[in-house]
N, C-alpha and C positions, 0 to 999 in steps of 0.2 A: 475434429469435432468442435466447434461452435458451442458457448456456452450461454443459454437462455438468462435474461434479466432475471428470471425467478430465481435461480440460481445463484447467480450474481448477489441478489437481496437477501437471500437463506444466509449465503458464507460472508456476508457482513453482518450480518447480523450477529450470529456466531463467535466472528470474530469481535463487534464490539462490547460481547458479553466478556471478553475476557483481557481486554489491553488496559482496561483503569487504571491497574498502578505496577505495568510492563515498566519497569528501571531502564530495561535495554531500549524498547522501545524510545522512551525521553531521553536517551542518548543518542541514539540513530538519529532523530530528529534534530537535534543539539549539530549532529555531525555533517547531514545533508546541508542543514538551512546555512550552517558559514561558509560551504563551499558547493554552491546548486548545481557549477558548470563542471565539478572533479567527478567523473563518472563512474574512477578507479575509488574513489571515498565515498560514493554515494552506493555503489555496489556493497563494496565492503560494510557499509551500512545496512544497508536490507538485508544481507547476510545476518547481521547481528540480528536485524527483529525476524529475518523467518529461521531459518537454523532452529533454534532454541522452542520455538513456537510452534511448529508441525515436524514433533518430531518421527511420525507413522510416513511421512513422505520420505524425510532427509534422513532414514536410518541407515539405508543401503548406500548414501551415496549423497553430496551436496548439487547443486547446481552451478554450472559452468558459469563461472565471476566475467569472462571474455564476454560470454555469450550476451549477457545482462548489461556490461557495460556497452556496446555492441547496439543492443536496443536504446540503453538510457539516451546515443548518442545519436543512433538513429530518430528516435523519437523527441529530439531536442524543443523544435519548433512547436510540435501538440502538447508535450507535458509543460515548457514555457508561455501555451496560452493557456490553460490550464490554472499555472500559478498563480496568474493575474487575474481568476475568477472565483468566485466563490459558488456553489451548489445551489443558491437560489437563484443565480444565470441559468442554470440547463434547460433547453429547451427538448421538444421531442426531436430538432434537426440535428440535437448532441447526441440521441440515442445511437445512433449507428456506428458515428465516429468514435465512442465511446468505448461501447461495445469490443470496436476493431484493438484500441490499444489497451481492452484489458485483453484478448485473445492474443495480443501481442507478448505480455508480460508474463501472461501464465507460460507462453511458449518457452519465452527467454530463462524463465525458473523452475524447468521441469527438470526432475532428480536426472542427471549426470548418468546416471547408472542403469534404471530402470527404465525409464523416461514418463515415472508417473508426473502427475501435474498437481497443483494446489491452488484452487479458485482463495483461498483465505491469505496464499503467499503474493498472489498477485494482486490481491485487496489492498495489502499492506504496501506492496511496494508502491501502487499507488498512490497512496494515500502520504505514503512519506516522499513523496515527489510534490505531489500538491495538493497538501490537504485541508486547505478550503474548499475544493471542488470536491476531491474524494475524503468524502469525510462525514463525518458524526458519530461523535461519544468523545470523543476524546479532548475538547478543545474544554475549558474547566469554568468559563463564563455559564451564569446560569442560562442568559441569553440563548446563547449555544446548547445547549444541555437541553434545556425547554425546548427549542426546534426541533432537535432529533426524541422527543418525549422521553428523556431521560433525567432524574431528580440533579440537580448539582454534584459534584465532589471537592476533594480535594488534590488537589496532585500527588505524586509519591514526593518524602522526604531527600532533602539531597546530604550526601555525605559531608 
């Protein structure tokens, strides 16, 4: 089953009501961005931001790290152009393309066990792949903040 841009726009939305001041999350990101080509550390990384984050999907069971890595590395070349653009590129000629490798990643991080899926887990894993393109709330520039109609913040404290 295909999952509708409206869809798509519900569970980011969703999801950026809740990431503001995710610790895990500004780790994961911390851990993707030094090393974007490790697919076994970029895995291990969106493990850390979904795990913890839908925990009604990944109760019964996590999702296959092979699997994911699998895609990150399948998908090298699209989330690599991806990286290089920011959200005010998209055209409606990205919609479809787009569309394919988020149906991509909800596949690669469906529960292990069940084989339920999480549109919010593949939100995120996108988004910590390249999130200038998949992205808004979370970047702490007012600039940023103002484009997604969201007031400024501050980031979480570091240890």
């Amino acid at each position: 089953m295909l999952v509708s841009l409206l869809e798509v726009r519900e569970t980011a939305e969703s999801y950026w009501s809740t990431v503001d001041n995710d610790a895990l999350y500004w780790i994961a990101r911390r851990m993707i961005a030094s090393e974007i080509e490790n697919y076994e550390n970029a895995a291990n990384a969106i493990g850390l931001m979904v795990l913890p984050a839908e925990p009604l999907i990944y109760r019964n069971g996590g999702f296959d790290f092979d699997k994911l890595e699998r895609f990150l590395s399948g998908e090298q070349e699209r989330l690599g152009a991806c990286q290089r653009r920011t959200i005010a590129s998209f055209t409606r000629q990205d919609a479809h393309g787009a569309m394919g490798l988020f149906n991509r990643a909800l596949t690669a991080l469906a529960n292990n066990t069940d084989g339920r899926r999480s549109p919010a887990a593949a939100a995120k894993a996108l988004h910590a792949m390249a999130p200038g393109f998949f992205r808004c709330g979370t970047d702490t520039s007012p600039k940023a903040r103002a484009s997604c109609g969201r007031p400024p913040r501050t980031p979480p404290k570091t240890m």
